[in-house]
Kinemage of the C-alpha trace (Angstrom):
@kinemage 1
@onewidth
@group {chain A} dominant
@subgroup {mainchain}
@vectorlist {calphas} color= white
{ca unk a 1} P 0.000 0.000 0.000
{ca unk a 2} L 0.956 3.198 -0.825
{ca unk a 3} L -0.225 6.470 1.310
{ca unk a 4} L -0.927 9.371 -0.977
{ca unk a 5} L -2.491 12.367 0.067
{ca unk a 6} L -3.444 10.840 3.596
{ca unk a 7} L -5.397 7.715 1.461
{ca unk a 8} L -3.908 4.268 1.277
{ca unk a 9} L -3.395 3.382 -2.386
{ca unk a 10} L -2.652 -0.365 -3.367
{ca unk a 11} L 0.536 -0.591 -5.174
{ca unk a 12} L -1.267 -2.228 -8.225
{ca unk a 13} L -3.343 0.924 -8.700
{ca unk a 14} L -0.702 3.083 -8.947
{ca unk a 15} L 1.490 0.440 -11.501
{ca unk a 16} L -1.658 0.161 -13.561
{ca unk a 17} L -1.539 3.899 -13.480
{ca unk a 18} L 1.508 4.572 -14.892
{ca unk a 19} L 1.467 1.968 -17.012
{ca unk a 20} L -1.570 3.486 -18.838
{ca unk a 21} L -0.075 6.995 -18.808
{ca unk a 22} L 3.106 5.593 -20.625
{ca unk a 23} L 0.606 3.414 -22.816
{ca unk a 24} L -1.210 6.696 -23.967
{ca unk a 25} L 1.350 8.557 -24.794
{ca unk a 26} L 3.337 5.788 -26.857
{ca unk a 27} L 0.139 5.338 -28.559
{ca unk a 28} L 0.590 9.275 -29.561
{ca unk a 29} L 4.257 8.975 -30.493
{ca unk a 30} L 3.594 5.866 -32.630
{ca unk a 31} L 0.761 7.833 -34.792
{ca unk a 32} L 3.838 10.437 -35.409
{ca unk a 33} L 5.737 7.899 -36.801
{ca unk a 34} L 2.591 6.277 -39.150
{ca unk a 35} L 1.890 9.422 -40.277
{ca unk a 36} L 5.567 9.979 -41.140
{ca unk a 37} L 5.971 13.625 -39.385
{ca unk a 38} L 9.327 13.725 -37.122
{ca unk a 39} L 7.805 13.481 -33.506
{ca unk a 40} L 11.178 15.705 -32.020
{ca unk a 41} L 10.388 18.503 -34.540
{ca unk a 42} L 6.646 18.195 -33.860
{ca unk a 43} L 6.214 18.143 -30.497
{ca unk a 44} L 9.317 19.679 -29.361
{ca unk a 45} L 10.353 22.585 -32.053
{ca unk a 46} L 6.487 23.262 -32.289
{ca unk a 47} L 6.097 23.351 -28.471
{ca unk a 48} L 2.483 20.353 -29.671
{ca unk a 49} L 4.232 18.299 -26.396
{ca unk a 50} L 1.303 19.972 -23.857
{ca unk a 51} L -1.388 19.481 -25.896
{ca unk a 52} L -0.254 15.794 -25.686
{ca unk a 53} L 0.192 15.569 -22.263
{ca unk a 54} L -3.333 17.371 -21.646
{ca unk a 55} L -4.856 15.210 -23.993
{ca unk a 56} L -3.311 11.998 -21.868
{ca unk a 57} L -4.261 13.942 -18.606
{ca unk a 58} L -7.950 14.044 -20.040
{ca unk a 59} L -8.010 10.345 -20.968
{ca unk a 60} L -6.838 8.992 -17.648
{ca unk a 61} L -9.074 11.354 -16.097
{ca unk a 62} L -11.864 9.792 -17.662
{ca unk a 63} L -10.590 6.478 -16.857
{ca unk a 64} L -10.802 7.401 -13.632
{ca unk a 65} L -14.393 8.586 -13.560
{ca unk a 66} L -15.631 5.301 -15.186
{ca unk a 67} L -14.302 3.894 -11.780
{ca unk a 68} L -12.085 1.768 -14.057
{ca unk a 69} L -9.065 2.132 -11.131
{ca unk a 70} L -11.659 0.965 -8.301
{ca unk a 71} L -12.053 -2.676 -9.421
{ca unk a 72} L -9.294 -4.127 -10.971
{ca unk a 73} L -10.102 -7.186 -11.587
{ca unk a 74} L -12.174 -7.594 -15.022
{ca unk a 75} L -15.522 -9.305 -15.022
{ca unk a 76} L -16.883 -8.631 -18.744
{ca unk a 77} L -14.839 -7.751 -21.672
{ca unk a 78} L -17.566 -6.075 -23.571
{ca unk a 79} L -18.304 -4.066 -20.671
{ca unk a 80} L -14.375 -2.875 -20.061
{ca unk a 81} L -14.674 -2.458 -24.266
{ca unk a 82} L -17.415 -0.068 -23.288
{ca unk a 83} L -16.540 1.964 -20.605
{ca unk a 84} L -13.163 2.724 -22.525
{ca unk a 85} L -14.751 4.013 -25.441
{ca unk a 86} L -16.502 6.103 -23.566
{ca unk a 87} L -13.799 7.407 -21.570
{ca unk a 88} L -11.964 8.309 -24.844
């Protein structure tokens, strides 16, 4: 457990966390490279690396209102298929 703002936080939360957050924004950097633009001169020399990061920020935070971090474990896939979607 991990205490975070005075609230214990299981360990597995917080690795599925940041797991997602660096799945997100791979997912990003990838489409660069598909779409054959240079991801250092797009996000970096055109300052675009916030809007990524919000857009990330946004996702997870919808994630998170889905209560997709409460219960872990995953009883339907059509229902986790769902509740995704909606969340992006």
């Amino acid at each position: 457990m991990i205490r975070l703002f005075r609230v214990f936080i299981p360990a597995s939360v917080v690795a599925l966390l940041v797991s997602e957050i660096l799945l997100v924004l791979a997912c990003y950097t990838l489409a660069l490279f598909l779409l054959g633009i240079d991801p250092v001169f797009y996000l970096w020399d055109e300052n675009n690396y916030w809007k990524v990061f919000v857009l990330t920020g946004l996702i997870i935070l919808g994630l998170y209102f889905q209560d997709l971090y409460a219960n872990v474990r995953i009883s339907s896939t059509i229902l986790l298929t769902q509740q995704v979607c909606l969340a992006v």
